[in-house]
Structures are given as C-alpha cells and as structure tokens.
N, C-alpha and C positions, 0 to 999 in steps of 0.2 A: 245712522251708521257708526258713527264715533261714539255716540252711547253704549250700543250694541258690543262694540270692542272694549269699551270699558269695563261693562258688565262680565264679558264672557273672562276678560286678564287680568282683573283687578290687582288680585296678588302677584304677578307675575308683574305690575306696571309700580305697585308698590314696593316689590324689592328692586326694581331698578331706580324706582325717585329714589328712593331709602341708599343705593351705590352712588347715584348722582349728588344727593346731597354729601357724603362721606368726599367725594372728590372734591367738588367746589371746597368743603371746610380743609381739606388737608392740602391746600396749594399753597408755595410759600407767599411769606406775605408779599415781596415783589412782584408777585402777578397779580396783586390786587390794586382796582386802581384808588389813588386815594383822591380822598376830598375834606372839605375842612368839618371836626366836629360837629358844628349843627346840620350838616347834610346826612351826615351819616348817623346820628344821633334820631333821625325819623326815617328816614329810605331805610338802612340799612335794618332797622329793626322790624320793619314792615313785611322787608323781603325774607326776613327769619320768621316771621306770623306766617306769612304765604306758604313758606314753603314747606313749614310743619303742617299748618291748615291742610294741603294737599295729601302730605303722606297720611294722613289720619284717614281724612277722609275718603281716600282709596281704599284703605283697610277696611271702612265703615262700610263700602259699598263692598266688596267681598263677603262681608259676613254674611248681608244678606243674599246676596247671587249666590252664596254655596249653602243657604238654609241654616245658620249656626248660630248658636243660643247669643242673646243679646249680651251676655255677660261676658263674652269675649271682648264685645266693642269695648267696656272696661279695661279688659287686660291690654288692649291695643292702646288706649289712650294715657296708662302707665308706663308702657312699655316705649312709646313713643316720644313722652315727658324725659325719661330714662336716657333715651337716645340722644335726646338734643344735650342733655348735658353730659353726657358721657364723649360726644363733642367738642365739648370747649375742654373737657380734663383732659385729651388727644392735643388739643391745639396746645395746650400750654407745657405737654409731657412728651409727646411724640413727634410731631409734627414741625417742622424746620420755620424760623421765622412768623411763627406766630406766638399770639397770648390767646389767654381766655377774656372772654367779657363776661362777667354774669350777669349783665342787662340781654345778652343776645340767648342766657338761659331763660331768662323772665320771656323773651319775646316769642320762644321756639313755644312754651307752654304755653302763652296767652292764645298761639297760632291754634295749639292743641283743643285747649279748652274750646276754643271757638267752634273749631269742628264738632269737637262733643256734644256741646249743647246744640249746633243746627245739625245735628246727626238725621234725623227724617226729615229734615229739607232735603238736606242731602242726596239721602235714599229718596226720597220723593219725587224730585228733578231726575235721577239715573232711570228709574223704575215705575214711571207715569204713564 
C-alpha cells in the first residue's frame, strides 16, 4: 500500500520533501537545537546524507513509474547536488540567523551520490 502510493506520487512527494527540506534549512538558527561539535559534526551530517539520499531517490523512482529515459535520473542527480548548495548560499545570504557550512554541502551530495549509485536497488525495492 505505501509502495503503491509511492509509485503512483512520487513527484508530487518529491516536491513536497524538496518544500520540507527548504523549510527546515531556512528556520532561524534559534529554532535549532544545539549540541556540542562532535555531535553535530556526525548526526548532523548524516541527517543532510538522509535527507538528500530521499529527495533523489524519489525522483529516481518517478522516472521509472512515469517510463522516462534514464538520463533524466542524471539531470535529477545534478539538479539535486545543485540544490543542496544553493541551500547553504540561502542560509548565509537570505535566511536570518544562519551560516553556511560547506561540509553539510559535501554531506547533502554524498547523500546524492549514494542514491545515484543504489539507483535500481532503489527501483528494485519500489517495483518488485
């Protein structure tokens, strides 16, 4: 059932991670709670892996539920790298109370790549 809803809104579940992500990064930083550098120096970068890992991967399972050439999944997986740092140039340009980290750019693409490469796990788990 939750597969099946996956499949059928993928893109529609991907621009809302893709809104959810934009929210969480543009909160000031007093809503964020702190903790001492080596905690956040591994969680916090994990949770930027994760939650690019997701947006990618959503995308990746759309191409296939709507039959579209595999070389979009490329364009999604630049496009997504894109995002994450266009991210942190918001947080340290727009956004009230924050900086940029460009470790949490390394982390948002490591999350990407990761997707990229288990691309047909991926597809393979949704579409089994």
């Amino acid at each position: 059932m939750v597969i099946s809803f996956i499949k059928n809104h993928s893109y529609k579940l991907a621009v809302l991670w893709a809104l959810v992500i934009l929210g969480l990064c543009s909160m000031p930083g007093r809503f964020i709670p702190s903790a001492n550098w080596l905690e956040l120096l591994s969680f916090d970068k994990w949770v930027h892996a994760g939650i690019f890992f997701a947006l990618l991967g959503l995308l990746q399972v759309a191409v296939v539920a709507h039959g579209q050439t595999k070389n979009l999944s490329y364009f999604y997986f630049i496009l997504c790298v894109l995002y994450g740092g266009a991210l942190e140039l918001m947080q340290v340009t727009l956004f009230s109370e924050r900086s940029a980290d460009w470790y949490d750019v390394i982390a948002n693409s490591f999350g990407c790549l990761l997707a990229f490469v288990l691309n047909t796990k991926i597809t393979r788990l949704v579409f089994k």
